[in-house]
N, CA, C and O atoms as a CHARMM CRD file, in Angstrom:
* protein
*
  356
    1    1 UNK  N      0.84700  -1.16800   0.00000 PROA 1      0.00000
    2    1 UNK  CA     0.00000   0.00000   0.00000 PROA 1      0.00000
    3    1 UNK  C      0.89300   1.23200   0.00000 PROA 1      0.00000
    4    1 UNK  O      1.92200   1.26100   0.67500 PROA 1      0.00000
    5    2 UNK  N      0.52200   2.18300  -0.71000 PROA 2      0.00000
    6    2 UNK  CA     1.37400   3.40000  -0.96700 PROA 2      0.00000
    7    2 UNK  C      0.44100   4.74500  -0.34400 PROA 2      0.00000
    8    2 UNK  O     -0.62700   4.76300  -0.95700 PROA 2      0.00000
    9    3 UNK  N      0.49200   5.53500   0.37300 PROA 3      0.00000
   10    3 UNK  CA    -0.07300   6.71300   0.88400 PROA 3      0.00000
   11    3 UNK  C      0.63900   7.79100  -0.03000 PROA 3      0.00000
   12    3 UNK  O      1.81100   7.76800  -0.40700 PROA 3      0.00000
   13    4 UNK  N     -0.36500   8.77400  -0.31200 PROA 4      0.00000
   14    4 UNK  CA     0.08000  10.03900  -1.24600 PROA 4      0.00000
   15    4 UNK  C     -0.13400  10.97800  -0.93900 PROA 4      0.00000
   16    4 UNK  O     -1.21800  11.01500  -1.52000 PROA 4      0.00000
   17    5 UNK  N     -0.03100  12.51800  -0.18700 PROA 5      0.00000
   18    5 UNK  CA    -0.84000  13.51500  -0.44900 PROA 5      0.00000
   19    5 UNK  C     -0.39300  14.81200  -1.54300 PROA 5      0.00000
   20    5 UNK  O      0.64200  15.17900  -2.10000 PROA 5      0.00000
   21    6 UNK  N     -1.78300  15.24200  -1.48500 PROA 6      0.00000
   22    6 UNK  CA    -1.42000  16.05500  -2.61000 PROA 6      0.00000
   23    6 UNK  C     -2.33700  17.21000  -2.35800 PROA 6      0.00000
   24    6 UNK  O     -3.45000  17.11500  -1.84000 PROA 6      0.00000
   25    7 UNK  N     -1.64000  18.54400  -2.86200 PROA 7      0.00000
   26    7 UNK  CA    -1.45400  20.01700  -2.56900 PROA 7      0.00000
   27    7 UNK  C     -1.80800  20.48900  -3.56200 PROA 7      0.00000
   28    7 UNK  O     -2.33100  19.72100  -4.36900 PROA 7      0.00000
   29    8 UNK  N     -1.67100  21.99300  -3.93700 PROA 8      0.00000
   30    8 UNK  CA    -1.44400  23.01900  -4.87200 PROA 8      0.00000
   31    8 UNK  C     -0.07000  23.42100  -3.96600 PROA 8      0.00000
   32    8 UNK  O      0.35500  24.15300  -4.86000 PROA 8      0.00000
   33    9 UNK  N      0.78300  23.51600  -3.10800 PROA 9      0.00000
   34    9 UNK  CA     1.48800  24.06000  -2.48200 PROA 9      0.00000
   35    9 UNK  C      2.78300  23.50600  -3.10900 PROA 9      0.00000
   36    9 UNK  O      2.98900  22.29800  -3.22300 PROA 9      0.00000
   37   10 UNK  N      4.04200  24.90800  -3.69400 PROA 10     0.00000
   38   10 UNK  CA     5.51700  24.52000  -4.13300 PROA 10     0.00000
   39   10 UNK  C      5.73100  23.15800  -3.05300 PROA 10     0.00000
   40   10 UNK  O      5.18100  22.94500  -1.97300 PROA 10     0.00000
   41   11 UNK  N      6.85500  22.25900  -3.87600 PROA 11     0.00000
   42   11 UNK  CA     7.44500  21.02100  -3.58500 PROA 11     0.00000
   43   11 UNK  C      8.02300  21.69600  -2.73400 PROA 11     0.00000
   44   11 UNK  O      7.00200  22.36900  -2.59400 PROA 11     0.00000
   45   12 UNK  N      8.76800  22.18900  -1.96800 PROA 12     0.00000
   46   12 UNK  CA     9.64500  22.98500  -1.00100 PROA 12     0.00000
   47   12 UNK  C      8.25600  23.04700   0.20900 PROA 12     0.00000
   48   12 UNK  O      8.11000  22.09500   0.97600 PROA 12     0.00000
   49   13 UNK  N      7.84200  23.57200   0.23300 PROA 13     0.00000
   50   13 UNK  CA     6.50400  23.94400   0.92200 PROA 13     0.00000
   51   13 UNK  C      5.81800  22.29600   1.47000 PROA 13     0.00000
   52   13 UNK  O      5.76800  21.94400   2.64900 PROA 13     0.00000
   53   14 UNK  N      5.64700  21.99900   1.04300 PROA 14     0.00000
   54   14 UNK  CA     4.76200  20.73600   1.19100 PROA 14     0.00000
   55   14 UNK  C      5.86300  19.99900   1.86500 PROA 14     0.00000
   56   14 UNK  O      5.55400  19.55100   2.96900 PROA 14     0.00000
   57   15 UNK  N      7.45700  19.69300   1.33300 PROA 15     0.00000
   58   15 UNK  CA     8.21100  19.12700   1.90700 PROA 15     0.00000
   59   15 UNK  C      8.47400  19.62500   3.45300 PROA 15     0.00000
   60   15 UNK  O      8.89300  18.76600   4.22800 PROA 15     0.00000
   61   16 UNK  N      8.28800  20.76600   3.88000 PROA 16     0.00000
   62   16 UNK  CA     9.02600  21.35200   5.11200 PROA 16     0.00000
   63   16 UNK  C      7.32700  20.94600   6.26200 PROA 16     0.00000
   64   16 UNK  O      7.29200  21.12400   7.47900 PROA 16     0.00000
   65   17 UNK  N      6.40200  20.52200   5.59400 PROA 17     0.00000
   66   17 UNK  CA     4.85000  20.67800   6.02800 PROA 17     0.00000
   67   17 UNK  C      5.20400  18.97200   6.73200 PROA 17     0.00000
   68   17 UNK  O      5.01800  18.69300   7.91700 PROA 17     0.00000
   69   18 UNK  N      5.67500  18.11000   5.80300 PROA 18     0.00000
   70   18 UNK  CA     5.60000  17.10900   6.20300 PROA 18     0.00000
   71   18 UNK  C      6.86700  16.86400   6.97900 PROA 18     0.00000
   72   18 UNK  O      6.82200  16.08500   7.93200 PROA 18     0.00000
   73   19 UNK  N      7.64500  17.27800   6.75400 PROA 19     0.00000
   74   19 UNK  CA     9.09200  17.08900   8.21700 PROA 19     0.00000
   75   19 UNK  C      8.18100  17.74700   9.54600 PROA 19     0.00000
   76   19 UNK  O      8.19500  17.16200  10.62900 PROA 19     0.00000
   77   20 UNK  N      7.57900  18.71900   9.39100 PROA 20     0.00000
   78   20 UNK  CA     7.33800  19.29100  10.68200 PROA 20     0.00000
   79   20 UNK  C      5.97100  18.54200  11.08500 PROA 20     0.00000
   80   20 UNK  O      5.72500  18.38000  12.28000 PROA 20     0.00000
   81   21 UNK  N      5.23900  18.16600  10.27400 PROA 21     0.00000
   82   21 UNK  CA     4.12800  17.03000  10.97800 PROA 21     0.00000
   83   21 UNK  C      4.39600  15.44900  11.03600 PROA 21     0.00000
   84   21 UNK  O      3.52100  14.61100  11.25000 PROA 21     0.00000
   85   22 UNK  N      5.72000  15.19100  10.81500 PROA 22     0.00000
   86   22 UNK  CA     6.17100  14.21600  10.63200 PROA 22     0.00000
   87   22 UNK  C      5.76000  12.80000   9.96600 PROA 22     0.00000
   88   22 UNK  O      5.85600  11.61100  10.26900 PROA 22     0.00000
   89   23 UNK  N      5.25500  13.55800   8.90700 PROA 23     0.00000
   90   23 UNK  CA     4.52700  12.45900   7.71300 PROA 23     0.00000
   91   23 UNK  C      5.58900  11.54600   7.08900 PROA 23     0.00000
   92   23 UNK  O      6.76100  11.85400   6.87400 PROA 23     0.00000
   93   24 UNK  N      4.92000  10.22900   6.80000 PROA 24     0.00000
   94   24 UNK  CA     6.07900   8.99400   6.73900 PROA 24     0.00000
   95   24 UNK  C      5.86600   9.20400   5.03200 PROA 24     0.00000
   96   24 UNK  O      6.81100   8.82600   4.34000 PROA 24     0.00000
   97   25 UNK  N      4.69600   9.77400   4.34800 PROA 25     0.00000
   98   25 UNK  CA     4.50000   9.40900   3.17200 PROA 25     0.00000
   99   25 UNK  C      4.47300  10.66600   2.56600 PROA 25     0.00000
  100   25 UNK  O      3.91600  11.58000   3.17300 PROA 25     0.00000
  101   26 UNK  N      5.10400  10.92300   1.20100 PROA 26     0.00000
  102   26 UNK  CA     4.99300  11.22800  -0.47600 PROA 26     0.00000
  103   26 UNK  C      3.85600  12.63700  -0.08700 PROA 26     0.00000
  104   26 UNK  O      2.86700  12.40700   0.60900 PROA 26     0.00000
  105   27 UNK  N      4.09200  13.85900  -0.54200 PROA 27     0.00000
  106   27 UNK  CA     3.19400  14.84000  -0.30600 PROA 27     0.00000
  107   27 UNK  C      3.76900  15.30700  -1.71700 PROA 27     0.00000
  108   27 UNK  O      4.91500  15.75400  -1.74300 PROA 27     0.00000
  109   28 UNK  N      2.79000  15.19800  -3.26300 PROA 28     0.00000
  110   28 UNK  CA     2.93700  15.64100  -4.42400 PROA 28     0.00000
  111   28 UNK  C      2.01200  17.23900  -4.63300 PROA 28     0.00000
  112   28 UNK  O      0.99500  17.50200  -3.99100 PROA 28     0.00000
  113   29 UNK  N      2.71500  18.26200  -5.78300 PROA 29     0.00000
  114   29 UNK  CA     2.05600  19.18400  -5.92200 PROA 29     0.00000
  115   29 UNK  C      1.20800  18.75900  -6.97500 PROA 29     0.00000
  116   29 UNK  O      1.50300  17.83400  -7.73100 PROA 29     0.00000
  117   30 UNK  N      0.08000  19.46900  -7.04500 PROA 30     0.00000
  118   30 UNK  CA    -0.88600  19.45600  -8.33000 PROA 30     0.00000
  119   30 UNK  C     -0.91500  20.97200  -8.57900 PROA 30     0.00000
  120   30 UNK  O     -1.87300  21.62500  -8.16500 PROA 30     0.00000
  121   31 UNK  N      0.01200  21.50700  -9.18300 PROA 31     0.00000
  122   31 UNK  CA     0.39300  22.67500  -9.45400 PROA 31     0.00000
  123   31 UNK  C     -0.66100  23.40000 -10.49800 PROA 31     0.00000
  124   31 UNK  O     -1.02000  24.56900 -10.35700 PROA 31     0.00000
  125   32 UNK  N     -1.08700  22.56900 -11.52700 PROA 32     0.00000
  126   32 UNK  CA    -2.00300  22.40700 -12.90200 PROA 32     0.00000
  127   32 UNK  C     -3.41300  22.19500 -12.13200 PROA 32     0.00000
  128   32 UNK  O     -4.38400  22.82600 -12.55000 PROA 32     0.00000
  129   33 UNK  N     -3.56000  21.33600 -11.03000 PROA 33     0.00000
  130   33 UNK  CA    -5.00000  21.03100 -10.61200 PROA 33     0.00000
  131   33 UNK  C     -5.36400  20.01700 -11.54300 PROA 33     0.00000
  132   33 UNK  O     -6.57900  19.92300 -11.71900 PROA 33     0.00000
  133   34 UNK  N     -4.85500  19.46200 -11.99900 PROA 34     0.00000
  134   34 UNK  CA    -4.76800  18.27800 -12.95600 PROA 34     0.00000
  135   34 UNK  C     -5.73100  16.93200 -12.10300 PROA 34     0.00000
  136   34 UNK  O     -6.75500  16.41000 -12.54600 PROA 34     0.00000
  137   35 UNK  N     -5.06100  16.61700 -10.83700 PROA 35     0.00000
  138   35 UNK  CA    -5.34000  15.62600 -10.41700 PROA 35     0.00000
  139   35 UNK  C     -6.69100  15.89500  -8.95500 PROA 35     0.00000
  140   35 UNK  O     -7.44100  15.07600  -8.42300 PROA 35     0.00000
  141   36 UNK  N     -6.49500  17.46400  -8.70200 PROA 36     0.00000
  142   36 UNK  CA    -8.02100  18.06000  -7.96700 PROA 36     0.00000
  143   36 UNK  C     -9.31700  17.92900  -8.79300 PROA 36     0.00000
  144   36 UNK  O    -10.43300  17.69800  -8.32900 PROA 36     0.00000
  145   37 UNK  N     -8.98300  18.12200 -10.14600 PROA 37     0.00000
  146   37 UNK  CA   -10.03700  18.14200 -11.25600 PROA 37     0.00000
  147   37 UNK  C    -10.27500  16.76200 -11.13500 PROA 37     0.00000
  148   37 UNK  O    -10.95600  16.35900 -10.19200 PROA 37     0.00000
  149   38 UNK  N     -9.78400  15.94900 -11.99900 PROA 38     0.00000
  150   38 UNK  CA   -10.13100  14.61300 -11.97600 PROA 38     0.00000
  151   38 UNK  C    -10.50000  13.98500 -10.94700 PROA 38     0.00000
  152   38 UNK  O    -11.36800  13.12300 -11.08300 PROA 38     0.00000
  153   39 UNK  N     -9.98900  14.22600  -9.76800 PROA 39     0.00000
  154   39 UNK  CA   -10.66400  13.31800  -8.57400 PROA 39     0.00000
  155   39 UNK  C    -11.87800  14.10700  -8.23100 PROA 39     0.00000
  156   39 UNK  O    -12.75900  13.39000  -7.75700 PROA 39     0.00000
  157   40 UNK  N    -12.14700  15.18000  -8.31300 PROA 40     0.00000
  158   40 UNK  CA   -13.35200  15.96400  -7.63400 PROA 40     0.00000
  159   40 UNK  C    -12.87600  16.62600  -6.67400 PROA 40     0.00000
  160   40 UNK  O    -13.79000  16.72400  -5.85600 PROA 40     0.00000
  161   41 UNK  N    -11.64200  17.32600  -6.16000 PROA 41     0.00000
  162   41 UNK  CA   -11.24800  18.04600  -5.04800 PROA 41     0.00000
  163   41 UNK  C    -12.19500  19.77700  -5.52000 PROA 41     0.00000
  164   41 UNK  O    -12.64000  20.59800  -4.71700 PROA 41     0.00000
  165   42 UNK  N    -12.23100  19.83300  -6.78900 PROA 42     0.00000
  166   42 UNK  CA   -12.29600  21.44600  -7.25300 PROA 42     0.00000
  167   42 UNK  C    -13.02300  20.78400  -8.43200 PROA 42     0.00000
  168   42 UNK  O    -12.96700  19.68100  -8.97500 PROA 42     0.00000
  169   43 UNK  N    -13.67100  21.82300  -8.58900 PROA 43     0.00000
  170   43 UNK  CA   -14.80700  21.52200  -9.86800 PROA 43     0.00000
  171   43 UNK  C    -14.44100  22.49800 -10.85800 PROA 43     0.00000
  172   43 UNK  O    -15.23900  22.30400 -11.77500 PROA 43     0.00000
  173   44 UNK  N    -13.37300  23.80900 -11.30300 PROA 44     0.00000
  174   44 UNK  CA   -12.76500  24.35900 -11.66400 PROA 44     0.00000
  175   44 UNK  C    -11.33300  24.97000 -11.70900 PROA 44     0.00000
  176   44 UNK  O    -10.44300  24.85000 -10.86700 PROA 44     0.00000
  177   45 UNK  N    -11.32200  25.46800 -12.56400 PROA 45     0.00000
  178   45 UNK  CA    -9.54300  25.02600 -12.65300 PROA 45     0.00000
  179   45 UNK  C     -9.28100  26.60100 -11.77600 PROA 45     0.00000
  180   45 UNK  O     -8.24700  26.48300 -11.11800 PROA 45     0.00000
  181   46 UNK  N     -9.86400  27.89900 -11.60000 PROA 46     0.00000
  182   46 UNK  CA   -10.30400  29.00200 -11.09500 PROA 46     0.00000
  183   46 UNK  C     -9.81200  28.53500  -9.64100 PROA 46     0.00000
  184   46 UNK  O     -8.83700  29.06900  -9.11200 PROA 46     0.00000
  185   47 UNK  N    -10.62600  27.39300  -8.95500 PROA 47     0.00000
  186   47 UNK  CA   -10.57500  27.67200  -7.53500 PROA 47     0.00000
  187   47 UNK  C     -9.33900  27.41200  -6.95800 PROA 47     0.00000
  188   47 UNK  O     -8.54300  26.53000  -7.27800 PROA 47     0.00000
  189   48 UNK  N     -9.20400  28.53200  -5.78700 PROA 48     0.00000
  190   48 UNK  CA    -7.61200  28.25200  -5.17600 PROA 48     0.00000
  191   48 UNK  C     -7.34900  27.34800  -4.31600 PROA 48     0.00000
  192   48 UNK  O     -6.19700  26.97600  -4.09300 PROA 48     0.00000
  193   49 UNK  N     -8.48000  26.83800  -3.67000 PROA 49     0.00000
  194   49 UNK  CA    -8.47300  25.91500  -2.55000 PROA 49     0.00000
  195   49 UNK  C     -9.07700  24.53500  -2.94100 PROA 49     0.00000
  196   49 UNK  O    -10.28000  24.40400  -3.16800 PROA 49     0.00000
  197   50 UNK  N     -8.23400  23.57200  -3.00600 PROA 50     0.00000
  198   50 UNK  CA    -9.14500  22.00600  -2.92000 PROA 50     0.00000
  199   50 UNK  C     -9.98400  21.69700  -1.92900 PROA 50     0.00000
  200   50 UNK  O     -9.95500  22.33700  -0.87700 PROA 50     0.00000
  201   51 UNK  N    -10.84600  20.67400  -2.13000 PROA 51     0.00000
  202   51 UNK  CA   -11.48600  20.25200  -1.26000 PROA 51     0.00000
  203   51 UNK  C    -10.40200  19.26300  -0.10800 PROA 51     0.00000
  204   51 UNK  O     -9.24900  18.91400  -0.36000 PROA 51     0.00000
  205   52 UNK  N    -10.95300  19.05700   0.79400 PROA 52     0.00000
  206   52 UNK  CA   -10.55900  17.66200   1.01600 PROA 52     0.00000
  207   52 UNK  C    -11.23900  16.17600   1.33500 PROA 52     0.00000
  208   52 UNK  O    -12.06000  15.68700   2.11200 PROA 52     0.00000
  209   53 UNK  N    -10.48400  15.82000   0.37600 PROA 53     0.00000
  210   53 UNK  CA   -11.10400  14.53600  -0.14900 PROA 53     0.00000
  211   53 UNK  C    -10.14500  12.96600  -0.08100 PROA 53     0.00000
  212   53 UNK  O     -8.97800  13.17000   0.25300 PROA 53     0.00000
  213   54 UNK  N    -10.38000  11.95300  -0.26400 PROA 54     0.00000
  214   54 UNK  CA    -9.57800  10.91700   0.07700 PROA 54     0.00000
  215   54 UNK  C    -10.27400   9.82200  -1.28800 PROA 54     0.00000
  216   54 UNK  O    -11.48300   9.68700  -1.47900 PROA 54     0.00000
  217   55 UNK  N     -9.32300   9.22800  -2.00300 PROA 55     0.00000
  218   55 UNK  CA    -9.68800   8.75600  -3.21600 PROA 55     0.00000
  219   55 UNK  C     -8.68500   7.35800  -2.93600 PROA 55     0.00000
  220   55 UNK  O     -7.47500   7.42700  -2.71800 PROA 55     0.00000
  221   56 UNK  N     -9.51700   6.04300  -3.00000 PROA 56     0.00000
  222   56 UNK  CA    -8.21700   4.85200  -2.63200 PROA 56     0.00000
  223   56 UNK  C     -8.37000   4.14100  -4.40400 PROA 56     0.00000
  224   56 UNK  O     -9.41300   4.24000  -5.05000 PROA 56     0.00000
  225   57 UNK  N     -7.59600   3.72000  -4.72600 PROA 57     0.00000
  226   57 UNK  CA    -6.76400   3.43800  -5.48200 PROA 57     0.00000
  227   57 UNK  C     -6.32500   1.97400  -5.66200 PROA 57     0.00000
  228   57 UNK  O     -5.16600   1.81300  -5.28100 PROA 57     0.00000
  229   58 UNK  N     -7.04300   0.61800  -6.23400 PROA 58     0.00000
  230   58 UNK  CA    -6.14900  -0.73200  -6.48600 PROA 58     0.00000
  231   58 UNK  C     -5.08500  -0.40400  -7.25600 PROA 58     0.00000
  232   58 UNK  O     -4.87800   0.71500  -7.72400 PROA 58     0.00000
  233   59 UNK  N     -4.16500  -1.70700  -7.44300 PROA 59     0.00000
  234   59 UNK  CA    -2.79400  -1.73900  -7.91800 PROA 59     0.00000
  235   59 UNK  C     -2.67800  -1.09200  -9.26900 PROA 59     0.00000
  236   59 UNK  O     -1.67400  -0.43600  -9.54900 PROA 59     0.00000
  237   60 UNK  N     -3.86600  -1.28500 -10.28700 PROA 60     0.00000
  238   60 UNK  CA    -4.11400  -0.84400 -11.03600 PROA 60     0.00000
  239   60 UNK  C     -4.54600   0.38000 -11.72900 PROA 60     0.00000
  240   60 UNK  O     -4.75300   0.49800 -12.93700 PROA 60     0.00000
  241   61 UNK  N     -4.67400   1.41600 -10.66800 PROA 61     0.00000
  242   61 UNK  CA    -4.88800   2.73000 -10.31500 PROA 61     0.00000
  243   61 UNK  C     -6.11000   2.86800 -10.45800 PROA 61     0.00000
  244   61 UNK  O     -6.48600   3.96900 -10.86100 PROA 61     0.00000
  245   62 UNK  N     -7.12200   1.82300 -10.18400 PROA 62     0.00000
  246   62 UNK  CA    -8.98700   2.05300 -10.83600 PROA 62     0.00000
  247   62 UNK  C     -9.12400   2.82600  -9.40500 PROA 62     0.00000
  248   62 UNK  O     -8.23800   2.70400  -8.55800 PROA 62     0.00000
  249   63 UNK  N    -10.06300   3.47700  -9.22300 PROA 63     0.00000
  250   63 UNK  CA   -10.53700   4.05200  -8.06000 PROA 63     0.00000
  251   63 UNK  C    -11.81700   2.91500  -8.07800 PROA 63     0.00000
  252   63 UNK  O    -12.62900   2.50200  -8.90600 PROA 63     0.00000
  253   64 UNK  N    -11.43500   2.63900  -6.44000 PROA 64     0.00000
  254   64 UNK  CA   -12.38400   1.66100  -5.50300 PROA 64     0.00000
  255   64 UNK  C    -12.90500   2.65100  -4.40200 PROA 64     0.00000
  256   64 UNK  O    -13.67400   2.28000  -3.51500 PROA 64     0.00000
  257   65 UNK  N    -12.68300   3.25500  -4.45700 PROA 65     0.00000
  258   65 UNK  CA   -13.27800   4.32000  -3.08000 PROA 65     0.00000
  259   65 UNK  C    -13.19000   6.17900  -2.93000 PROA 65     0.00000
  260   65 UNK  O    -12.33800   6.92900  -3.40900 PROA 65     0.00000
  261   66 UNK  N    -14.10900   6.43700  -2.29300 PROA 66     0.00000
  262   66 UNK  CA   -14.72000   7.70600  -2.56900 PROA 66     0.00000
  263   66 UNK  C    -14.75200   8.36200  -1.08600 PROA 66     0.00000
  264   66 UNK  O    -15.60200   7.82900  -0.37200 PROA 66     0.00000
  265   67 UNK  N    -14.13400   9.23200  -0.56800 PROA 67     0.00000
  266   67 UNK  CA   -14.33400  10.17100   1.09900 PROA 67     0.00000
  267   67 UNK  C    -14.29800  11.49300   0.31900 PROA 67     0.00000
  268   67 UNK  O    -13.38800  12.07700  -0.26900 PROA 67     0.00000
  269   68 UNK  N    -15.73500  11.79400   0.53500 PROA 68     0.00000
  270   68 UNK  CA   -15.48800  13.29500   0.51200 PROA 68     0.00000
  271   68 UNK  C    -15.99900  13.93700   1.73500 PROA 68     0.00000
  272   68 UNK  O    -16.60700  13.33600   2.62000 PROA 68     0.00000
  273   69 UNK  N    -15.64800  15.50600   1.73200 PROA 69     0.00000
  274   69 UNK  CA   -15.74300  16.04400   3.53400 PROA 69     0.00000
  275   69 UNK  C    -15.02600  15.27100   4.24600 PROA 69     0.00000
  276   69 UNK  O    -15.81400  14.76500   5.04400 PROA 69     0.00000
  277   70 UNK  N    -13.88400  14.83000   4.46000 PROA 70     0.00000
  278   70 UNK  CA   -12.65000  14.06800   4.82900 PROA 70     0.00000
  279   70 UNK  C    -12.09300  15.31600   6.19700 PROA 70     0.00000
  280   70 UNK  O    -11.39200  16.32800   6.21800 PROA 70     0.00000
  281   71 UNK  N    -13.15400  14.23400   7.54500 PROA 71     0.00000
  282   71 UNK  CA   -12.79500  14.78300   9.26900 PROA 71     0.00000
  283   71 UNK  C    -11.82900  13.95700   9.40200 PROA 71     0.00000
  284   71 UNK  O    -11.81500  12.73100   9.30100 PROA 71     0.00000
  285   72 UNK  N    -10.25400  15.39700   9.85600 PROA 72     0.00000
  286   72 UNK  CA    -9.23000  14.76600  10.00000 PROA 72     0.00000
  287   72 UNK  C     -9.28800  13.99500  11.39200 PROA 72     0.00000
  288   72 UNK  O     -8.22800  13.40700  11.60900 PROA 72     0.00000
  289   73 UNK  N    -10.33500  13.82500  12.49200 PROA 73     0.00000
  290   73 UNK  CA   -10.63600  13.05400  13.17800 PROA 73     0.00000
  291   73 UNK  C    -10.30400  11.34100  13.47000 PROA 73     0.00000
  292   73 UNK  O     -9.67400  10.52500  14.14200 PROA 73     0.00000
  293   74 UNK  N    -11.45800  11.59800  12.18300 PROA 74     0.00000
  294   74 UNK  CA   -12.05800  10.16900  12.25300 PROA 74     0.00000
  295   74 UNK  C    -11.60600   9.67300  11.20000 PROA 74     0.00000
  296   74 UNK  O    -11.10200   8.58200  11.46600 PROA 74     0.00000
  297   75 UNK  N    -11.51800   9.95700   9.97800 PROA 75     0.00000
  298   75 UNK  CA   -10.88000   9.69600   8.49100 PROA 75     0.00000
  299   75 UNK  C    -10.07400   8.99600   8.26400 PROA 75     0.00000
  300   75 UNK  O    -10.14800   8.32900   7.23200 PROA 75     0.00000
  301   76 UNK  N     -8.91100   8.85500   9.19100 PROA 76     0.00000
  302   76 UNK  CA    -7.63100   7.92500   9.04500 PROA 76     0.00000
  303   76 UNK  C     -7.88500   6.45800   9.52800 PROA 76     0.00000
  304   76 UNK  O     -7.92000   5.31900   9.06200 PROA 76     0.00000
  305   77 UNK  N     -7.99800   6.93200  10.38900 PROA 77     0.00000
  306   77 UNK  CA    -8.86100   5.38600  11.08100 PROA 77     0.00000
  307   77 UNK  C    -10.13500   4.78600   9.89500 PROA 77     0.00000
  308   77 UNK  O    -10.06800   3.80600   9.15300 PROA 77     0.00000
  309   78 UNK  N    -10.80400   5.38400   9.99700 PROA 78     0.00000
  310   78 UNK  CA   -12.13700   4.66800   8.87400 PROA 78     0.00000
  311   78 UNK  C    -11.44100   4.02400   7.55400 PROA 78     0.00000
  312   78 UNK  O    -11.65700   2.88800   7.13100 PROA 78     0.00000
  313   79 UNK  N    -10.25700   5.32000   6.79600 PROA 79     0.00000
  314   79 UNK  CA    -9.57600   4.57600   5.61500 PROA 79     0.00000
  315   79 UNK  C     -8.58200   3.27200   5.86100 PROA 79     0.00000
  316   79 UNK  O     -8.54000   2.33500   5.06400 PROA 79     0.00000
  317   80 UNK  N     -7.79400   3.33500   7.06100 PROA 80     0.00000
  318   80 UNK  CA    -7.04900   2.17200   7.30900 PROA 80     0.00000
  319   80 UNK  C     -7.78300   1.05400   7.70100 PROA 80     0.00000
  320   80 UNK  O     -6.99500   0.11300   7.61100 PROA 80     0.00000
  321   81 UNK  N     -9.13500   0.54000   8.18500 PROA 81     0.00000
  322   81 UNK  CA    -9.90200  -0.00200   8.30100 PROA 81     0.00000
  323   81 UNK  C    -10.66600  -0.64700   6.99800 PROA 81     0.00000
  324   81 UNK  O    -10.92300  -1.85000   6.95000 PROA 81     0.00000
  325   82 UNK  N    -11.00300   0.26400   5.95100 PROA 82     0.00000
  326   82 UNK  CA   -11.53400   0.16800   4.80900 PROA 82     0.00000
  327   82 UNK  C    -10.75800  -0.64600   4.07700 PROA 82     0.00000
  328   82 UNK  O    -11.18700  -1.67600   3.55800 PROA 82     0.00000
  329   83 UNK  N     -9.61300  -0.25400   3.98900 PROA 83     0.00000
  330   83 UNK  CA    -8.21600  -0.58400   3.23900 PROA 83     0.00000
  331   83 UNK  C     -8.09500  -1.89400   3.60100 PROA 83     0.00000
  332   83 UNK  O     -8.34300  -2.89100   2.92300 PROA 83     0.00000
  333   84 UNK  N     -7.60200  -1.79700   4.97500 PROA 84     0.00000
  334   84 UNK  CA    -7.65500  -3.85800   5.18800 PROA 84     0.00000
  335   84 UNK  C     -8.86800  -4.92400   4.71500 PROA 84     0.00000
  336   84 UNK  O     -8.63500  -6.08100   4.36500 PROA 84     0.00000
  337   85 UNK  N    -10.47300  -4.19700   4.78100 PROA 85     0.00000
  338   85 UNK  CA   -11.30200  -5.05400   4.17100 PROA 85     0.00000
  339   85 UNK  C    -11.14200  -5.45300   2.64300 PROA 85     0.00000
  340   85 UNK  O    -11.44400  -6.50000   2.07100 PROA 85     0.00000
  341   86 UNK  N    -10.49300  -4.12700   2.10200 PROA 86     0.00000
  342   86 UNK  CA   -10.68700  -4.49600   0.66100 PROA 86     0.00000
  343   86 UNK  C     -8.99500  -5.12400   0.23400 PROA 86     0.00000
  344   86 UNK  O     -8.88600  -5.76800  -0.80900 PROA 86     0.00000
  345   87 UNK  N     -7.91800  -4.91100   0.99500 PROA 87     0.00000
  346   87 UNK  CA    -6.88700  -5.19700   0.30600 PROA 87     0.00000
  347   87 UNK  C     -6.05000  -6.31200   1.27000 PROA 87     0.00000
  348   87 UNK  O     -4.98100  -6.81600   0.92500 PROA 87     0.00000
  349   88 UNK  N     -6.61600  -6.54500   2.30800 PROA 88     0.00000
  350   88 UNK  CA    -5.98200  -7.47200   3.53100 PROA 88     0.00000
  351   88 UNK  C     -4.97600  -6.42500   4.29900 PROA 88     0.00000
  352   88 UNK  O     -4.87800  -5.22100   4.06200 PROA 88     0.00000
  353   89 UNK  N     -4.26000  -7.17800   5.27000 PROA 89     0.00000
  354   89 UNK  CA    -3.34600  -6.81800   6.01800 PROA 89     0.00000
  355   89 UNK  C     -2.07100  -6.01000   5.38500 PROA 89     0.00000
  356   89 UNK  O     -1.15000  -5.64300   6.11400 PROA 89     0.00000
């Protein structure tokens, strides 16, 4: 399993975000909104702010799953849970 996040925020930026929250995983820019568009974060290429949203992904890159309104609460837990039903341990 591979974890990704992804920004509009410079690679520099996003990198210093995840040393200081001490994220183990990959924080990519979508500089273009390329990949906000396609998943549904932003419904125009105009808006400055993505949504946040959580999109899971088989090996094959098909999308199997859909979180939108993504509570940094509860969210991590529910997807790592989800994840083991559909992909095992």
């Amino acid at each position: 399993m591979q974890i990704v996040g992804v920004s509009f925020d410079p690679p520099e930026d996003n990198q210093d975000f995840a040393e200081a929250e001490g994220f183990t995983y990959e924080l990519w820019t979508d500089d273009d909104k390329t990949l906000a568009l396609y998943y549904g974060a932003i419904s125009k290429e105009s808006t400055s702010a993505a949504g946040r949203v959580t999109r899971i992904l088989d090996a094959e890159g098909v999308l199997v799953l859909e979180y939108n309104d993504v509570d940094f609460g509860t969210s991590p837990q529910e997807v790592l849970e989800d994840c083991e039903i559909l992909f095992g341990d």
